[in-house]
C-alpha positions as CSV (number, residue, x, y, z in Angstrom):
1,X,-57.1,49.0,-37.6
2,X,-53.7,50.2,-36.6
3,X,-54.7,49.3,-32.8
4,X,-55.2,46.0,-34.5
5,X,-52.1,45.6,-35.6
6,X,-49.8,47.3,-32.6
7,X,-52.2,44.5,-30.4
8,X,-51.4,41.3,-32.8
9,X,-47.3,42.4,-33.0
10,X,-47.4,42.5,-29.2
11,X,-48.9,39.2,-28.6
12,X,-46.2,38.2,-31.4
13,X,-43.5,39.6,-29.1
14,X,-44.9,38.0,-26.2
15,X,-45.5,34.9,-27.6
16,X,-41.9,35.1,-29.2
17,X,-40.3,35.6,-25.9
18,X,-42.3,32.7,-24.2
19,X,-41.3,30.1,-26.4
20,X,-37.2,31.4,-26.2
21,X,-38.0,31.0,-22.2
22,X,-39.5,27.9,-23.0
23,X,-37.0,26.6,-25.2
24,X,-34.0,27.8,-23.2
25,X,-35.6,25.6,-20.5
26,X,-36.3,22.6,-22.3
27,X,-32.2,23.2,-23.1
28,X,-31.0,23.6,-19.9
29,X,-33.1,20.5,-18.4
30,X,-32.0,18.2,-21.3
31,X,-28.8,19.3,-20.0
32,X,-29.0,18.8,-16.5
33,X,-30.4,15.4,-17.6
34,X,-27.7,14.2,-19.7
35,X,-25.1,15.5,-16.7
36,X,-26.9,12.9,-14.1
37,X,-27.3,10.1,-16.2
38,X,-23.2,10.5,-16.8
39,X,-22.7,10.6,-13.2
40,X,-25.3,7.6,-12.4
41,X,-23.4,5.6,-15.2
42,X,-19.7,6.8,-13.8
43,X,-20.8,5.7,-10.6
44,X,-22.4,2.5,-11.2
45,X,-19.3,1.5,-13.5
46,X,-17.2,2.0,-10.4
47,X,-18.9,-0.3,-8.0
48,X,-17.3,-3.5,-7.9
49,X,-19.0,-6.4,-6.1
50,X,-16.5,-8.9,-4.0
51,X,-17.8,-12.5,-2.9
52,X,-16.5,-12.7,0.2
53,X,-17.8,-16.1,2.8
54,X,-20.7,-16.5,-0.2
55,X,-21.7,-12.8,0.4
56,X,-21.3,-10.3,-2.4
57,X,-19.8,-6.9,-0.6
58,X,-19.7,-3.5,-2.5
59,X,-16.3,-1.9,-3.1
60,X,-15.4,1.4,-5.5
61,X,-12.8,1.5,-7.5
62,X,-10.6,4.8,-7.9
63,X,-7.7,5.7,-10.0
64,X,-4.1,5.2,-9.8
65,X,-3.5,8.7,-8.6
66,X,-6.1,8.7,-5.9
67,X,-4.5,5.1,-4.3
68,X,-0.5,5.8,-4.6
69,X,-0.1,7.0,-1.1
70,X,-2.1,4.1,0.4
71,X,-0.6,1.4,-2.1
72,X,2.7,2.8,-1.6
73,X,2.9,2.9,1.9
74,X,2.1,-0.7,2.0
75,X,4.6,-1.7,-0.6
76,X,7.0,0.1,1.7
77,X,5.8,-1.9,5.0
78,X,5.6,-5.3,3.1
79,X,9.2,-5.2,1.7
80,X,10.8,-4.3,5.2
81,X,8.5,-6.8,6.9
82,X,9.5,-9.6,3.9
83,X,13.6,-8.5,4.7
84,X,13.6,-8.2,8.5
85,X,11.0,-10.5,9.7
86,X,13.1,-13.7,10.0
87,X,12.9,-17.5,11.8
88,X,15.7,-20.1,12.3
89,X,14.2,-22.0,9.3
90,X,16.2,-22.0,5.7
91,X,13.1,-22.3,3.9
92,X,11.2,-19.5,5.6
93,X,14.2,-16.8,5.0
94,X,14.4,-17.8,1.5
95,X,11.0,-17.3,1.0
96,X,11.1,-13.9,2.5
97,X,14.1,-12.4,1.0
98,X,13.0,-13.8,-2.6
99,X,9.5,-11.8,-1.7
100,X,11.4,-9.0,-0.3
101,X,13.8,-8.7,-3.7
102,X,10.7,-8.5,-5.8
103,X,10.0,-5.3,-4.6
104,X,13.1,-3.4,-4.4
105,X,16.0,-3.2,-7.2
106,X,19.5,-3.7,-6.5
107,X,20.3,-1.7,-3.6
108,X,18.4,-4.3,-1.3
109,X,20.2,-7.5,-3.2
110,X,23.4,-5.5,-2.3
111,X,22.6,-5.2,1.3
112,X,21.1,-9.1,1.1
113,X,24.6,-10.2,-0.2
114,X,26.5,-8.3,2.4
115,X,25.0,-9.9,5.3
116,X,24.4,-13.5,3.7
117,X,28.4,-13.0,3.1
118,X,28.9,-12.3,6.8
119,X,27.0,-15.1,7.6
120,X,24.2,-13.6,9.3
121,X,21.1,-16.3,8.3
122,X,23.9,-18.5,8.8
123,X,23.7,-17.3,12.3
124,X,20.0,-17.1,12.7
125,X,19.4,-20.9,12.0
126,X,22.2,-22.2,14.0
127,X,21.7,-19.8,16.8
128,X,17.6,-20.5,16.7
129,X,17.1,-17.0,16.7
130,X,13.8,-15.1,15.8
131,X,13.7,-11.7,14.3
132,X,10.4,-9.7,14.2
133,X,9.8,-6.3,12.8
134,X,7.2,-3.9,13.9
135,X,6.2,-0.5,11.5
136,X,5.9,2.6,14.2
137,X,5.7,5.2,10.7
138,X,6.2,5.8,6.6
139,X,6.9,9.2,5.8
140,X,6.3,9.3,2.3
141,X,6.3,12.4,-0.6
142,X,4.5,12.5,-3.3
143,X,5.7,15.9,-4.4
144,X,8.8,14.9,-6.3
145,X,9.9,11.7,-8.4
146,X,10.7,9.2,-7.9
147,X,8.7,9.0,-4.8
148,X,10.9,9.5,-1.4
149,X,10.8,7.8,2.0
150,X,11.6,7.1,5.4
151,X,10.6,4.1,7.4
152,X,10.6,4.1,11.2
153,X,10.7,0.6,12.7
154,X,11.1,-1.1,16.0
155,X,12.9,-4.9,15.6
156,X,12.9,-8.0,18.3
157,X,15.7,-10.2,18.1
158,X,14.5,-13.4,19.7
159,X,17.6,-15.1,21.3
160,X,17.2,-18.6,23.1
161,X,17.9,-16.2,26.5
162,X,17.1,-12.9,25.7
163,X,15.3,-10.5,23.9
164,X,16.9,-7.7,22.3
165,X,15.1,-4.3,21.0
166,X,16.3,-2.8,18.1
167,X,15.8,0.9,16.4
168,X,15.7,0.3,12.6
169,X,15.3,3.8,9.8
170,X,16.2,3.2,6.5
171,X,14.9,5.9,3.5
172,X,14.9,5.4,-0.5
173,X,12.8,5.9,-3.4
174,X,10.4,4.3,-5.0
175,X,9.0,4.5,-9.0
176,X,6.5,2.9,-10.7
177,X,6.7,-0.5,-12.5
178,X,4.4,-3.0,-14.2
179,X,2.4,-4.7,-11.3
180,X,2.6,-8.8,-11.4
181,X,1.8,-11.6,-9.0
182,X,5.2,-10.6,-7.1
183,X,4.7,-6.9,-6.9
184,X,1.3,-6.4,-6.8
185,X,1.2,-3.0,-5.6
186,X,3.3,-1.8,-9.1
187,X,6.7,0.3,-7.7
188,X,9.8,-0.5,-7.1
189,X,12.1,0.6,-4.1
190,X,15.6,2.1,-5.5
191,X,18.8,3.7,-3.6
192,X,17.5,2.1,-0.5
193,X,20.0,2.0,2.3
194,X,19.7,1.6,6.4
195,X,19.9,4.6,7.8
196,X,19.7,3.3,12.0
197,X,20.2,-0.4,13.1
198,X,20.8,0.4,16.9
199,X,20.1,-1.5,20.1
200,X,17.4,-0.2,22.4
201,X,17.3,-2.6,25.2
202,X,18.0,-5.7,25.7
203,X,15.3,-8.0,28.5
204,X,16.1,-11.4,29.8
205,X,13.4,-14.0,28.6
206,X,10.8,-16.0,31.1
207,X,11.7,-19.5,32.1
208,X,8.4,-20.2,30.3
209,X,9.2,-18.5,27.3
210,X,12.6,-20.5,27.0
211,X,11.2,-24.3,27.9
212,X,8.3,-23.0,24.9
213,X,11.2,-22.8,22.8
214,X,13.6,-25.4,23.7
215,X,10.1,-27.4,23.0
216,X,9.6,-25.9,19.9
217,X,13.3,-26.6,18.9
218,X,12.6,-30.6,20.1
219,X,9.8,-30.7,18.1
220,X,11.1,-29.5,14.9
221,X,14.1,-32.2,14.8
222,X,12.2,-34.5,15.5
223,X,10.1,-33.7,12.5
């Protein structure tokens, strides 16, 4: 009888310590369940779809920490390409220099009233001179803020006869703001100042490239 028993409270144990196994299991599977379906539903809630030429293209969408660099950069690179990138047209410099002053506070107004007081646009339009710039690097750190950088650029002054190359480095720093249809990217570029504006070379122009212009020239008066 006591056999009996010792046999009946050892299937108990055994039976006791399969259904902990069991349950612990069931636990841990529920768990590793629940853990997926969060990351199939974080996922799928980050896919946006874009129609693009009547075709629908997948994109992600990440946070605000994961994009500064890339969003920054760009800010950076749009604002000098708004303030140096210039044609003997009033309409077009305005537009540029308003998109420009958008992104910056008042450090780049102060540097647009210096040079519109010097009469430099002036000079552009009367002159017909066309000023492209070109970004060669951003070095940009996110370690302290507001954000710091430098900008490494390579400008062409378009003269009716020549063509001069310029070095251009200017640095400043950048914080974040509310992002509008006029700053879309969401910072703002403070204390920013020119650090390098100095000639490189200077090339005569083609007799092609000047008759294209002179054309160009004819063509707008006569417009």
């Amino acid at each position: 009888m006591f056999e009996q028993l010792k046999n009946i409270d050892k299937a108990f144990q055994h039976v006791k310590k399969l259904s902990i196994v069991v349950t612990l299991a069931s636990l841990a599977t529920c768990c590793f369940a629940i853990a997926k379906s969060y990351q199939m539903v974080t996922r799928a809630e980050s896919r946006i779809y874009l129609i693009a030429g009547g075709k629908a293209l997948e994109a992600f969408s990440a946070g605000r920490k994961e994009n500064i660099p890339v969003e920054a950069k760009d800010h950076i690179k749009m604002f000098h390409y708004y303030f140096f990138s210039l044609d003997p047209d009033e309409k077009v410099i305005e537009a540029h220099l308003t998109s420009a002053l958008y992104l910056a506070d008042g450090s780049a107004r102060s540097k647009y009233e210096d040079l519109k007081e010097k009469r430099f646009y002036a000079g552009i339009i009367s002159a017909n001179i066309s000023q492209q710039l070109k970004m060669d690097s951003i070095v940009f750190n996110m370690d302290v803020y507001p954000y710091r950088f430098r900008y490494y650029g390579t400008e062409k002054i378009i003269r009716p006869t020549v063509i001069v190359t310029r070095s251009l480095i200017t640095e400043g720093e950048m914080r974040s703001v509310a992002r509008s249809d006029h700053n879309p990217h969401g910072f703002l570029i403070e204390r920013w100042r020119v650090l390098e504006n100095r000639d490189l070379k200077t090339s005569a122009r083609s007799s092609r490239d000047i008759m294209t212009a002179e054309q160009g020239v004819s063509t707008a008066s006569a417009e």
